[in-house]
PyMOL commands that place a pseudoatom at each C-alpha (Angstrom):
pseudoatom trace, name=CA, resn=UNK, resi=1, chain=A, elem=C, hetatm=0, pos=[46.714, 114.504, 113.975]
pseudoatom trace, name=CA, resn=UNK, resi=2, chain=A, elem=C, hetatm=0, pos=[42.918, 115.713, 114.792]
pseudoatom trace, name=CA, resn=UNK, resi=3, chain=A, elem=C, hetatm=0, pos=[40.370, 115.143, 112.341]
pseudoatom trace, name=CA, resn=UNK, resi=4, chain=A, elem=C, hetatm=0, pos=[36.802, 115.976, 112.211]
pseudoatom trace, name=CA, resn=UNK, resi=5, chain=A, elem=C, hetatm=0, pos=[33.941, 112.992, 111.827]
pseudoatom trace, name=CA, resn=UNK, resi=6, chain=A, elem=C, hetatm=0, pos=[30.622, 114.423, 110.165]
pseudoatom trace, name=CA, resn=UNK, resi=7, chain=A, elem=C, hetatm=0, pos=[28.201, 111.620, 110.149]
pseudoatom trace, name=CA, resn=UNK, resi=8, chain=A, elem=C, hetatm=0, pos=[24.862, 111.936, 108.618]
pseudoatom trace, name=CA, resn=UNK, resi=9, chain=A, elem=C, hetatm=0, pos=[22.134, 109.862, 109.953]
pseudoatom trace, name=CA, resn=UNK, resi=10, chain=A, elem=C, hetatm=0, pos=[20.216, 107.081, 108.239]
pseudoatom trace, name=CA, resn=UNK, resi=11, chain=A, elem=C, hetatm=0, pos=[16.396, 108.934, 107.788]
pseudoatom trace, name=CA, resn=UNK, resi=12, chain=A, elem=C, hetatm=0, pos=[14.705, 106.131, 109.962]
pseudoatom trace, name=CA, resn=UNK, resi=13, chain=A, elem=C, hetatm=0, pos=[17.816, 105.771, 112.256]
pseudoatom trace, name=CA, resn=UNK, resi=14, chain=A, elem=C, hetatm=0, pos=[16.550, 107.345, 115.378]
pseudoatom trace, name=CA, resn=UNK, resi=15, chain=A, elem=C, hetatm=0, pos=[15.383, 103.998, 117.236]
pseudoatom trace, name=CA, resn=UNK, resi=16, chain=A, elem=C, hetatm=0, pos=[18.497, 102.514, 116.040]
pseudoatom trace, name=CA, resn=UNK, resi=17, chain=A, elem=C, hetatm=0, pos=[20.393, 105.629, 117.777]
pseudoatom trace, name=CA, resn=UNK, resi=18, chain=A, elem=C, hetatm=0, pos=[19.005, 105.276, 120.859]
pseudoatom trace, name=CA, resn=UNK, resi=19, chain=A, elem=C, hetatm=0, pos=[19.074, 101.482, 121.364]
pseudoatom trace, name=CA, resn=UNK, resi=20, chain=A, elem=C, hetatm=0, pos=[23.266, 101.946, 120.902]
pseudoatom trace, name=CA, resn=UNK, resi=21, chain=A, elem=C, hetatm=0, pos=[23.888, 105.280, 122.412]
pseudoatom trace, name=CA, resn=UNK, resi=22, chain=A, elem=C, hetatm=0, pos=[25.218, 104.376, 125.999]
pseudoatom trace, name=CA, resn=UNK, resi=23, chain=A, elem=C, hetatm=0, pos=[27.561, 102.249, 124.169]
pseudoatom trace, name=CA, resn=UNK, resi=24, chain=A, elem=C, hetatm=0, pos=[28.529, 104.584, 121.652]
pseudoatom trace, name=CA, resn=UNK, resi=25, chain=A, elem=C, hetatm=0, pos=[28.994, 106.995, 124.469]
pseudoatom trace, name=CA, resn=UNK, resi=26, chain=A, elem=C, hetatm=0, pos=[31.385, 105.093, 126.349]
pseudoatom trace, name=CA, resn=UNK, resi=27, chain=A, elem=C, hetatm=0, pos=[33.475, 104.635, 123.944]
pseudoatom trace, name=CA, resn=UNK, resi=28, chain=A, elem=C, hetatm=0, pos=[33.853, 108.829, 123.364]
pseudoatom trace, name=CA, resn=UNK, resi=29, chain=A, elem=C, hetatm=0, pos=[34.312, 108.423, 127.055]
pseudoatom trace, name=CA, resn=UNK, resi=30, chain=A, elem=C, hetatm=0, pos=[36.992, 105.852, 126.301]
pseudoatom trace, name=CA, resn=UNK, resi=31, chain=A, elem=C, hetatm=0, pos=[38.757, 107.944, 123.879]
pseudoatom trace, name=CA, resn=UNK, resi=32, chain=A, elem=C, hetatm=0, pos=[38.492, 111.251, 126.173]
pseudoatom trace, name=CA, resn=UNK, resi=33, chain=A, elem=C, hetatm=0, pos=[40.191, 109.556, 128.961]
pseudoatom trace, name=CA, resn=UNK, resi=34, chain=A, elem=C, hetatm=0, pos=[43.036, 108.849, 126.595]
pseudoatom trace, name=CA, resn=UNK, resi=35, chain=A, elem=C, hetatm=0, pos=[43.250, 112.625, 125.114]
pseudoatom trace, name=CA, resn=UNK, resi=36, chain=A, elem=C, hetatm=0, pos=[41.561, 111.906, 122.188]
pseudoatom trace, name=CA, resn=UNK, resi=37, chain=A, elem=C, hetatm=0, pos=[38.289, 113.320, 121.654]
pseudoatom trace, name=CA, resn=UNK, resi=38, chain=A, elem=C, hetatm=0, pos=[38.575, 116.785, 121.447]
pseudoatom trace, name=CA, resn=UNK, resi=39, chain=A, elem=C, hetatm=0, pos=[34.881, 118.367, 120.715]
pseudoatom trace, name=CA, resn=UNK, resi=40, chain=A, elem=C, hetatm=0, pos=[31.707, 117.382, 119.198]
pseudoatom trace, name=CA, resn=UNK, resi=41, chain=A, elem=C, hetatm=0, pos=[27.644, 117.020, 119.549]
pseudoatom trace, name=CA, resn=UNK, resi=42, chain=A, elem=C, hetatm=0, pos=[25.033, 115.831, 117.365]
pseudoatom trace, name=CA, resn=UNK, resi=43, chain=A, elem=C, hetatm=0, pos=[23.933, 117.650, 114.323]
pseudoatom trace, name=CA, resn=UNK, resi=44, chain=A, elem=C, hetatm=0, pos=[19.870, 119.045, 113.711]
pseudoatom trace, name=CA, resn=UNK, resi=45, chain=A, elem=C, hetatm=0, pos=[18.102, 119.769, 111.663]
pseudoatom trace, name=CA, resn=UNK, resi=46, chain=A, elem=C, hetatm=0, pos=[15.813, 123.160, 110.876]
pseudoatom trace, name=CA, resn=UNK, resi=47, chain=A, elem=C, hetatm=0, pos=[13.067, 121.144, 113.591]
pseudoatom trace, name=CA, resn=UNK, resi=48, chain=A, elem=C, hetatm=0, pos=[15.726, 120.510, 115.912]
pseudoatom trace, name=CA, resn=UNK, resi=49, chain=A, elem=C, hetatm=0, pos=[15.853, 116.700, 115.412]
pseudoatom trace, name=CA, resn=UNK, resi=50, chain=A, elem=C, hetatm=0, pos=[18.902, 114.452, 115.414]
pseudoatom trace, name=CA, resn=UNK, resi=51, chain=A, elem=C, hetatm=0, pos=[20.365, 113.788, 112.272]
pseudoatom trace, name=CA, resn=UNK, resi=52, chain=A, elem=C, hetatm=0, pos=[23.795, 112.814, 112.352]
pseudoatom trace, name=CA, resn=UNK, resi=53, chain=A, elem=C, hetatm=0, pos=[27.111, 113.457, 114.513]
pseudoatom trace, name=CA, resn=UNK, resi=54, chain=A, elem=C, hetatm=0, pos=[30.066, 115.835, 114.145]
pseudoatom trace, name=CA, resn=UNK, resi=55, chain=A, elem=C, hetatm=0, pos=[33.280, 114.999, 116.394]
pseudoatom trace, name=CA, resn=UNK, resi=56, chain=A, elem=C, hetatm=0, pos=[36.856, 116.573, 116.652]
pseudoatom trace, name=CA, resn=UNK, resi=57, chain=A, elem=C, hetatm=0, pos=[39.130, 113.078, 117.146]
pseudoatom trace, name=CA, resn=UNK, resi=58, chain=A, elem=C, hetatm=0, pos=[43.115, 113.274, 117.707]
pseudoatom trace, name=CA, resn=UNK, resi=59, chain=A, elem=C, hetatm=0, pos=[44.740, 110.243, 116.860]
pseudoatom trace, name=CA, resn=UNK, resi=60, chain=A, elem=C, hetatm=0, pos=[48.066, 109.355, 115.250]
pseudoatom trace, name=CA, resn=UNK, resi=61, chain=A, elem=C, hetatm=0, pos=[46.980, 108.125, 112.063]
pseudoatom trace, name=CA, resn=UNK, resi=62, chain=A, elem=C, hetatm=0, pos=[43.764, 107.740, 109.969]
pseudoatom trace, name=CA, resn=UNK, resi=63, chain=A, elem=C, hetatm=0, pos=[44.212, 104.208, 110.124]
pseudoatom trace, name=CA, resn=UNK, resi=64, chain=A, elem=C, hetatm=0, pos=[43.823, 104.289, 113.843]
pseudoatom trace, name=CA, resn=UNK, resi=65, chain=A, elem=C, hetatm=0, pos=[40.689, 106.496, 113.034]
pseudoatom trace, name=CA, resn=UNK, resi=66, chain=A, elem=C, hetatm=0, pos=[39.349, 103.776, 110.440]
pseudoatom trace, name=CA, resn=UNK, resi=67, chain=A, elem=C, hetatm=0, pos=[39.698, 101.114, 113.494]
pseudoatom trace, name=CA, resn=UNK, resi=68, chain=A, elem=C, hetatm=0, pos=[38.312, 102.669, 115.867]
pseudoatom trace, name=CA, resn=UNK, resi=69, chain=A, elem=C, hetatm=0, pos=[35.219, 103.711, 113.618]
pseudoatom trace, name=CA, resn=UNK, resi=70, chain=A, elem=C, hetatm=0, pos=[35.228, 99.627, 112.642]
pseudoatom trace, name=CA, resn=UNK, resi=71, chain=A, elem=C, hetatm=0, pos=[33.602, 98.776, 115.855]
pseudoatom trace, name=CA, resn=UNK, resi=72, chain=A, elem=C, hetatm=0, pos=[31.461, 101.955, 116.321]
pseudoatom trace, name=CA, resn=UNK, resi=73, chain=A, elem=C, hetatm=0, pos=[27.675, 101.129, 117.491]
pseudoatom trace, name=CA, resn=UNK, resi=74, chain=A, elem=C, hetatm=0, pos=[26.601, 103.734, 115.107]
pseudoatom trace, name=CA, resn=UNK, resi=75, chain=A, elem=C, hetatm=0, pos=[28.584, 101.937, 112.289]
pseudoatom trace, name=CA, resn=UNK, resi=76, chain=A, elem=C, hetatm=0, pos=[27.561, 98.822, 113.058]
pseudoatom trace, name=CA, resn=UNK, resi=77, chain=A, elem=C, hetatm=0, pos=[23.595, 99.292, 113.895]
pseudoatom trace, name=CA, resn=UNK, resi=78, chain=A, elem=C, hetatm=0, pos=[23.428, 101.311, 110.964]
pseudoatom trace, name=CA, resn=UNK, resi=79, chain=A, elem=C, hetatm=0, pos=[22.737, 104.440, 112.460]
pseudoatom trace, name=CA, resn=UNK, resi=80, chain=A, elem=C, hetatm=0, pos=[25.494, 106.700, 110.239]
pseudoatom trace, name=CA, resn=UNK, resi=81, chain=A, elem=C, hetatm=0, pos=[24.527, 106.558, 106.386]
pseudoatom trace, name=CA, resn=UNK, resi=82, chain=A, elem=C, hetatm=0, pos=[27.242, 108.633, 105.479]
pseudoatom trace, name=CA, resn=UNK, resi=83, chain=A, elem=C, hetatm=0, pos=[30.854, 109.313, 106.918]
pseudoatom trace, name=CA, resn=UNK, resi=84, chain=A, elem=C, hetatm=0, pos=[32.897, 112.379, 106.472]
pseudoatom trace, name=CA, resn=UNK, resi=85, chain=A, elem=C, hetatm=0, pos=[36.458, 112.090, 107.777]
pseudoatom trace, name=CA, resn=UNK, resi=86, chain=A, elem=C, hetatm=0, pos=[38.719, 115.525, 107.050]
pseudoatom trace, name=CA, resn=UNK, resi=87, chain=A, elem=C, hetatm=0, pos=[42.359, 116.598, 108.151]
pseudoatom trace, name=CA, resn=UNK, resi=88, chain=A, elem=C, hetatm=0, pos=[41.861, 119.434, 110.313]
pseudoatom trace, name=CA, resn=UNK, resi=89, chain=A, elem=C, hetatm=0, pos=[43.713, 122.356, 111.641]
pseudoatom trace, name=CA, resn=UNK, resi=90, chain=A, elem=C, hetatm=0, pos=[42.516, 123.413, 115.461]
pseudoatom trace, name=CA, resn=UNK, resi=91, chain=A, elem=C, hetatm=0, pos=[42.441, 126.774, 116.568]
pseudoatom trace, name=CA, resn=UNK, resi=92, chain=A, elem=C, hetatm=0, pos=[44.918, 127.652, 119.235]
pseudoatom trace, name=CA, resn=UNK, resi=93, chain=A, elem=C, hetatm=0, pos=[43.157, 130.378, 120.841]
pseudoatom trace, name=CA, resn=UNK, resi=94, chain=A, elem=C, hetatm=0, pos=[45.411, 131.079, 123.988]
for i in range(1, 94): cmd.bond("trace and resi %d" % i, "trace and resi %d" % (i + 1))
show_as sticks, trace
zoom trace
């Protein structure tokens, strides 16, 4: 079932974000080897800074979302102040 993950940054997380990003990256790595992540980026503002993340997951169950997210760096370092998590539909475009 793919969902979408809109995260909105703390306003004085962008140390935070950097200090965990290679190991919140590898684990979107993780995920992609297994089929799993299926789009996403960070989200800006008007200035063009970082303030949050939006990413397209696929996994069975949002329990297995709600796991995974348990041991996110950017859960735990207290870089996402708010989480979004929404049933989506993907567009089949072929």
């Amino acid at each position: 079932m793919p969902f979408a993950l809109i995260a909105h940054d703390y306003p004085d997380a962008l140390e935070r974000r950097l200090a965990c990003r290679e190991r919140h990256l590898a684990r979107l790595k993780a995920l992609a080897g297994e089929g799993k992540v299926l789009g996403g980026g960070v989200l800006l503002n008007e200035e063009g800074k970082m303030i949050g993340s939006n990413v397209h997951l696929g996994f069975e169950q949002r329990s297995d979302l709600q796991r995974w997210l348990d041991d996110e760096p950017y859960v735990l370092e207290r870089v996402w102040e708010h989480i979004e998590i929404r049933e989506i539909r993907m567009l089949n475009l072929s």
